[in-house]
DSSP file (Angstrom, degrees, kcal/mol; ACC not computed):
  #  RESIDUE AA STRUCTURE BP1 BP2  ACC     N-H-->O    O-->H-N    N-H-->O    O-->H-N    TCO  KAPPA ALPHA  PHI   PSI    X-CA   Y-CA   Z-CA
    1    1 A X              0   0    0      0, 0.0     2,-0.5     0, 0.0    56,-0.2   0.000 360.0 360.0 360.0 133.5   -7.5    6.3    1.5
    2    2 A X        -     0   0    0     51,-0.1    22,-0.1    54,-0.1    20,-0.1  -0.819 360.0-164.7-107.2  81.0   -5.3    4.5    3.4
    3    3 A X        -     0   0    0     -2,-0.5     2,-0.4    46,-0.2    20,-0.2  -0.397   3.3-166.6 -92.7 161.8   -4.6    5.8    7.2
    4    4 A X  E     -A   22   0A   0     18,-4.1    18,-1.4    20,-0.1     2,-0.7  -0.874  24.7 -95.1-126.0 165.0   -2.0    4.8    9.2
    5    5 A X  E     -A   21   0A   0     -2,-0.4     2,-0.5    16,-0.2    16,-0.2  -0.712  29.7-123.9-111.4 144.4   -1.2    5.3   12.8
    6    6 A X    >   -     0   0    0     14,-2.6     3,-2.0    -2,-0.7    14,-0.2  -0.441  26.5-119.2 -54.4 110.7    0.9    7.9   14.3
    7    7 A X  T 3  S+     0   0    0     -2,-0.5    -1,-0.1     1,-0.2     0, 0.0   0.101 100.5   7.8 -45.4 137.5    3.9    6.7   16.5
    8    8 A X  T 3  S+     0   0    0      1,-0.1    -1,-0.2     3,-0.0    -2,-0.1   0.583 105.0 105.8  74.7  -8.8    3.4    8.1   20.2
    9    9 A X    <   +     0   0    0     -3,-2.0    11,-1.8    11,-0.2     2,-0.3  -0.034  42.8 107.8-119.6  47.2   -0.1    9.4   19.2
   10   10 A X        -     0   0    0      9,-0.2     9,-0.2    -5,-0.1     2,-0.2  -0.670  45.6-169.2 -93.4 156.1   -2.5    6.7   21.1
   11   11 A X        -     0   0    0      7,-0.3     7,-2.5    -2,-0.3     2,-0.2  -0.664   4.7-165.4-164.3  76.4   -4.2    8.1   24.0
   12   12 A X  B     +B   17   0A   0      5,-0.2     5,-0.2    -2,-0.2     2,-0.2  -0.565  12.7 167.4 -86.9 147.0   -6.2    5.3   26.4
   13   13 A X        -     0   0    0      3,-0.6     4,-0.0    -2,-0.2    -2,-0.0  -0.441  54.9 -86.5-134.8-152.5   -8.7    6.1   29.0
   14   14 A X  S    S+     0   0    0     -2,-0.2    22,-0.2     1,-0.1    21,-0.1   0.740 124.9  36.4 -97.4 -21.5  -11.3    3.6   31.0
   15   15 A X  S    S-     0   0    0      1,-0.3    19,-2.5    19,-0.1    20,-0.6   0.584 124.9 -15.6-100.8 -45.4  -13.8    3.9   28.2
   16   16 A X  E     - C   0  33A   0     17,-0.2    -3,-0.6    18,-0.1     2,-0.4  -0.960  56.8-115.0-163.9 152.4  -12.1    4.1   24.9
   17   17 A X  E     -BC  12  32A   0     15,-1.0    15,-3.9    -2,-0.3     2,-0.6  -0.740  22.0-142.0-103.7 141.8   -8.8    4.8   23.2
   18   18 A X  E     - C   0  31A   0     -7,-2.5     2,-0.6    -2,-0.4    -7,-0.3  -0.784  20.3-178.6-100.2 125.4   -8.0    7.7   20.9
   19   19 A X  E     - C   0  30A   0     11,-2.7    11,-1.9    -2,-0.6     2,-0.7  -0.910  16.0-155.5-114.2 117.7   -5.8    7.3   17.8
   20   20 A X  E     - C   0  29A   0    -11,-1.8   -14,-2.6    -2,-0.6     2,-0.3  -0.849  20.5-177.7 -95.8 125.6   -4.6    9.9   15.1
   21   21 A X  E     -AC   5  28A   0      7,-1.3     7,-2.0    -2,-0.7     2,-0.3  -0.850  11.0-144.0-114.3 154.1   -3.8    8.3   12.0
   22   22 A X  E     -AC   4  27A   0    -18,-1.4   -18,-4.1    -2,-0.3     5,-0.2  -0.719  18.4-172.3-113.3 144.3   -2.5    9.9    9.0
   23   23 A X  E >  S- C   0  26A   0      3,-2.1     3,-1.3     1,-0.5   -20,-0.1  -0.647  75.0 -55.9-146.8 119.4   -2.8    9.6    5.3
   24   24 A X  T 3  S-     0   0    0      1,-0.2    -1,-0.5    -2,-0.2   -20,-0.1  -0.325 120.2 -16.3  33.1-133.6   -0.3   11.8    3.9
   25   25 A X  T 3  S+     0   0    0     -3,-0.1     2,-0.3    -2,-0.1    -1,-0.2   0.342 117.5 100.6 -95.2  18.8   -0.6   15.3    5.1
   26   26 A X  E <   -C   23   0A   0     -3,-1.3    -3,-2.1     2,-0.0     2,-0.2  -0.842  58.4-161.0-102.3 148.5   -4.0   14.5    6.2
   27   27 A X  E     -C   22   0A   0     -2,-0.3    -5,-0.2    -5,-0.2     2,-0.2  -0.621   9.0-167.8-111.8 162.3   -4.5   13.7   10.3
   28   28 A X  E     -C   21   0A   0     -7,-2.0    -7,-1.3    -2,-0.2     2,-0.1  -0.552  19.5-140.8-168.8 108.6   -8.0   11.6   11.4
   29   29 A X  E     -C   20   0A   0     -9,-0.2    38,-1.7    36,-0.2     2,-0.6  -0.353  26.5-172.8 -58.3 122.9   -8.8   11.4   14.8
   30   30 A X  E     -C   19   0A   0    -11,-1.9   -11,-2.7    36,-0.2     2,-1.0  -0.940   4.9-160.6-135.2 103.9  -10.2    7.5   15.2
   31   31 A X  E     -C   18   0A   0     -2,-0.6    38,-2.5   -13,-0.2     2,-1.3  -0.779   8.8-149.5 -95.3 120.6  -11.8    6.5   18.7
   32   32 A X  E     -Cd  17  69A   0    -15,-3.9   -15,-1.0    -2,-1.0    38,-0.2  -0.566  20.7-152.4 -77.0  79.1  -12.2    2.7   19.8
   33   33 A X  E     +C   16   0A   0     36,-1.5    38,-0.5    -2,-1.3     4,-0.2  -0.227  65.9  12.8 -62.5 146.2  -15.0    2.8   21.8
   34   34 A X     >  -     0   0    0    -19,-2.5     4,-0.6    36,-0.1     3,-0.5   0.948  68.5-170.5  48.1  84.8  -15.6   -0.1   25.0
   35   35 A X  H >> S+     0   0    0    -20,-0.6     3,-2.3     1,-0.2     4,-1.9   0.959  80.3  67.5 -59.4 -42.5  -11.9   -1.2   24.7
   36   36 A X  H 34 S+     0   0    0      1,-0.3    -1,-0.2     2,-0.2    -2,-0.1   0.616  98.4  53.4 -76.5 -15.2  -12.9   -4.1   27.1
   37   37 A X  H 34 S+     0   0    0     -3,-0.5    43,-1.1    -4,-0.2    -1,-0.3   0.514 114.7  44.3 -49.1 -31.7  -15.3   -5.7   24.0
   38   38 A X  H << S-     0   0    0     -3,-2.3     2,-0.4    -4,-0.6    -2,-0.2   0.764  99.5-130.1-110.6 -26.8  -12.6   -5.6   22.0
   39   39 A X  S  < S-     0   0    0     -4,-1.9     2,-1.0    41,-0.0    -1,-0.3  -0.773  70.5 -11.8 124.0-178.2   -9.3   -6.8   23.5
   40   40 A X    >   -     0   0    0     -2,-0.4     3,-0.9     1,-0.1     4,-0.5  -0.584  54.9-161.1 -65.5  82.4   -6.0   -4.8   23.3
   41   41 A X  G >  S+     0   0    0     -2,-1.0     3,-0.8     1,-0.3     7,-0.2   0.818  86.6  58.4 -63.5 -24.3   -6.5   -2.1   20.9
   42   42 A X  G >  S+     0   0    0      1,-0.3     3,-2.0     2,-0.1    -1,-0.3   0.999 106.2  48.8 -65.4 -47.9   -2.6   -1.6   20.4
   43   43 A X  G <  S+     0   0    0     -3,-0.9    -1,-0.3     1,-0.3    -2,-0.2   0.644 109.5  50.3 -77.8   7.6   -2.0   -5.1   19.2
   44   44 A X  G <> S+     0   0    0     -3,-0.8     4,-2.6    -4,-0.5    -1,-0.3  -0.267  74.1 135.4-115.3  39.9   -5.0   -4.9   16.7
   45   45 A X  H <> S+     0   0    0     -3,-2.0     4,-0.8     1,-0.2    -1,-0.1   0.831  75.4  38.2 -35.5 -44.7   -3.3   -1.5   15.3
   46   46 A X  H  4 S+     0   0    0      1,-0.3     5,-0.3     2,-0.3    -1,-0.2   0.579 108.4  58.2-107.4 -16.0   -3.9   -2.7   11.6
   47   47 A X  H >> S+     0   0    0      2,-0.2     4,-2.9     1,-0.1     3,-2.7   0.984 107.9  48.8 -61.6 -60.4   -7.0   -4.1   12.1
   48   48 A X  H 3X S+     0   0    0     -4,-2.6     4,-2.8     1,-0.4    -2,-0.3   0.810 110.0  52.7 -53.0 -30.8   -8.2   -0.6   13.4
   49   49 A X  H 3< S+     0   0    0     -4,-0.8    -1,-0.4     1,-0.2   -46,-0.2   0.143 105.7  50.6 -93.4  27.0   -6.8    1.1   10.5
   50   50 A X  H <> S+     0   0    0     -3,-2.7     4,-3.7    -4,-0.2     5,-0.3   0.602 116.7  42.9 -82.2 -67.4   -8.4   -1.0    8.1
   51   51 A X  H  X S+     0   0    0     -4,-2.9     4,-1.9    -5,-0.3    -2,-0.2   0.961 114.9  45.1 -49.6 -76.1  -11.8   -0.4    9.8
   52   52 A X  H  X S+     0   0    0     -4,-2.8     4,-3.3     1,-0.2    -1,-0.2   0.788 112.7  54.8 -62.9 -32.4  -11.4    3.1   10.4
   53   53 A X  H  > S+     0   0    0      2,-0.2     4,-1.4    -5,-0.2     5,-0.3   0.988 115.2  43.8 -51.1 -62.9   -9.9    3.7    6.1
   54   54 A X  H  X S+     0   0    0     -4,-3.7     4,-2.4     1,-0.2     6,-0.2   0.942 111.7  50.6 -59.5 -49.3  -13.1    2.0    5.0
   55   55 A X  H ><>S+     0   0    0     -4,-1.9     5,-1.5    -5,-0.3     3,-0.7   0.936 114.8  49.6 -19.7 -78.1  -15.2    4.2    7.7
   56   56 A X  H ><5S+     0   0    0     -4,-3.3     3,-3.7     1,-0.3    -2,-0.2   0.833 110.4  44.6 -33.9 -78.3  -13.4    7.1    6.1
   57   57 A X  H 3<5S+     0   0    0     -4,-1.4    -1,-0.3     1,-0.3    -2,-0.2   0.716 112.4  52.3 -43.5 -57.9  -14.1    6.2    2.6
   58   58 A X  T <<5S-     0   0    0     -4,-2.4    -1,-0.3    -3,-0.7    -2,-0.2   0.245 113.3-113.5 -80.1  -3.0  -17.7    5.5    3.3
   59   59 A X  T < 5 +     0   0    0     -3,-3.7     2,-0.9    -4,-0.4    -3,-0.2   0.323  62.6 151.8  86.2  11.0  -18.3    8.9    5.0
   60   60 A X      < +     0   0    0     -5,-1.5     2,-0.5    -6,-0.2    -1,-0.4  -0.579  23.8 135.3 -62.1  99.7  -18.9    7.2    8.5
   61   61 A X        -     0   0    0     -2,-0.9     2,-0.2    -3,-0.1     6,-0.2  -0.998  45.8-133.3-138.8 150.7  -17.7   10.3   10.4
   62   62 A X    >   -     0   0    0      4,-2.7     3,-4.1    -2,-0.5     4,-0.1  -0.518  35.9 -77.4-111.3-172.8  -19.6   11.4   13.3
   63   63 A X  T 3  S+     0   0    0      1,-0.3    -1,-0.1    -2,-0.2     0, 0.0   0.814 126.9  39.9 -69.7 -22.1  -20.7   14.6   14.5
   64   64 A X  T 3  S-     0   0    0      2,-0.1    -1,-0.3     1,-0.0     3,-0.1   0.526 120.0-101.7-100.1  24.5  -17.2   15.8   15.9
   65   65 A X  S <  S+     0   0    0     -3,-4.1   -36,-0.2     1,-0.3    -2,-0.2   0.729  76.6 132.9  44.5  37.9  -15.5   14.5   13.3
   66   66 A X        -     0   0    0    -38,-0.1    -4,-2.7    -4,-0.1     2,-0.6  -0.597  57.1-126.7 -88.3 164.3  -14.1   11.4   14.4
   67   67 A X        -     0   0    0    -38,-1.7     2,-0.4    -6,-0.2   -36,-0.2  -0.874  36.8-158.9-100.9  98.6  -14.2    8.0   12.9
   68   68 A X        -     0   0    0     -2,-0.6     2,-0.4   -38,-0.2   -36,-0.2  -0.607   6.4-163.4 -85.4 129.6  -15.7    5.6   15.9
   69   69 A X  B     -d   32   0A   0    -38,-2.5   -36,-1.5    -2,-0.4     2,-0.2  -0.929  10.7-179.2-114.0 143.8  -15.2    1.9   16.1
   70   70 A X    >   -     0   0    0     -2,-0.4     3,-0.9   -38,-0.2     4,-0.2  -0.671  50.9 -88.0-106.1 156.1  -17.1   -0.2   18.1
   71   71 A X  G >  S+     0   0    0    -38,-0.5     3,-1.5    -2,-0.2   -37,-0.0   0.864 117.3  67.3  -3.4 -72.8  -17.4   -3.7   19.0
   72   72 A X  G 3  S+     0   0    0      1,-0.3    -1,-0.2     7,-0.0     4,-0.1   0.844  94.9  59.7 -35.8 -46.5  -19.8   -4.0   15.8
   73   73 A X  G <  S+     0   0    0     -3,-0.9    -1,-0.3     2,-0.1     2,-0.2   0.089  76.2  88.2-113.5  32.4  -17.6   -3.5   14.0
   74   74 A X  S <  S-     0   0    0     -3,-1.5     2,-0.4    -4,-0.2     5,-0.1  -0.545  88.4 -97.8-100.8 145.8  -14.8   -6.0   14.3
   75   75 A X    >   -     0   0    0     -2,-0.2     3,-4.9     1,-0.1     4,-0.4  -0.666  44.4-105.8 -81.7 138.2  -15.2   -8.9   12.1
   76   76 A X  G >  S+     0   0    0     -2,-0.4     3,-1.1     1,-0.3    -1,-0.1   0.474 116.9  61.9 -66.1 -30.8  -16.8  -11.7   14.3
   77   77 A X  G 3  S+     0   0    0      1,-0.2    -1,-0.3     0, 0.0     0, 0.0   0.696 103.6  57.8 -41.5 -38.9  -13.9  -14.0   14.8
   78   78 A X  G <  S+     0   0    0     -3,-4.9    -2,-0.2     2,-0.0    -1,-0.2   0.704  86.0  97.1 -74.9 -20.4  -12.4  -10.8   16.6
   79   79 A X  S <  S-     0   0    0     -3,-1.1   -41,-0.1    -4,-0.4     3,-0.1  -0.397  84.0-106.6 -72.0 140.1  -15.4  -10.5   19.3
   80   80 A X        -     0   0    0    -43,-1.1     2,-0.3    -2,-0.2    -1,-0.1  -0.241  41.5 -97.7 -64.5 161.0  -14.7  -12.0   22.7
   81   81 A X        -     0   0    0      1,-0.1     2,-0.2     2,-0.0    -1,-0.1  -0.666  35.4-127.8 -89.6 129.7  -16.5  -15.1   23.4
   82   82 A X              0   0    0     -2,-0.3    -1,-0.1     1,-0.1    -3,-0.0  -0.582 360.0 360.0 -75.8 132.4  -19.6  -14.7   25.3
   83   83 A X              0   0    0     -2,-0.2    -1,-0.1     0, 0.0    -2,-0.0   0.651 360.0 360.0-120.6 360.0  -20.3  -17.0   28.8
């Protein structure tokens, strides 16, 4: 499964941004938790939907049936540099 994200359907707050992504006529509600760990979730769009397809796939859904990405789960190049 392959999701994409919906045009217009991003939704940021002080904690985490919500994204619905699509694949075909299925929707899947995908929260980025601790935005500030990760950087600017709009310019890593395709990153997230990479993450959040393989999540999918792998049955990583959580108990409201979202797919949440963290921090963890950015590949390490993508984590902010600690000082």
């Amino acid at each position: 499964m392959k999701l994409v994200t919906i045009e217009n359907k991003i939704v940021e707050n002080s904690h985490h941004t919500l994204i619905v992504m699509r694949d075909g006529p299925t929707c899947q509600a995908v929260r980025v938790l601790n935005d500030d760990g990760i950087g600017s979730v709009r310019s890593k769009l395709s990153l997230m939907e990479t993450i959040a397809s393989r999540k999918l796939d792998h049955g990583e859904v959580a108990f409201d049936g979202c797919v949440w990405i963290t921090p963890a789960d950015l590949p390490h190049p993508f984590l902010p540099a600690k000082h």
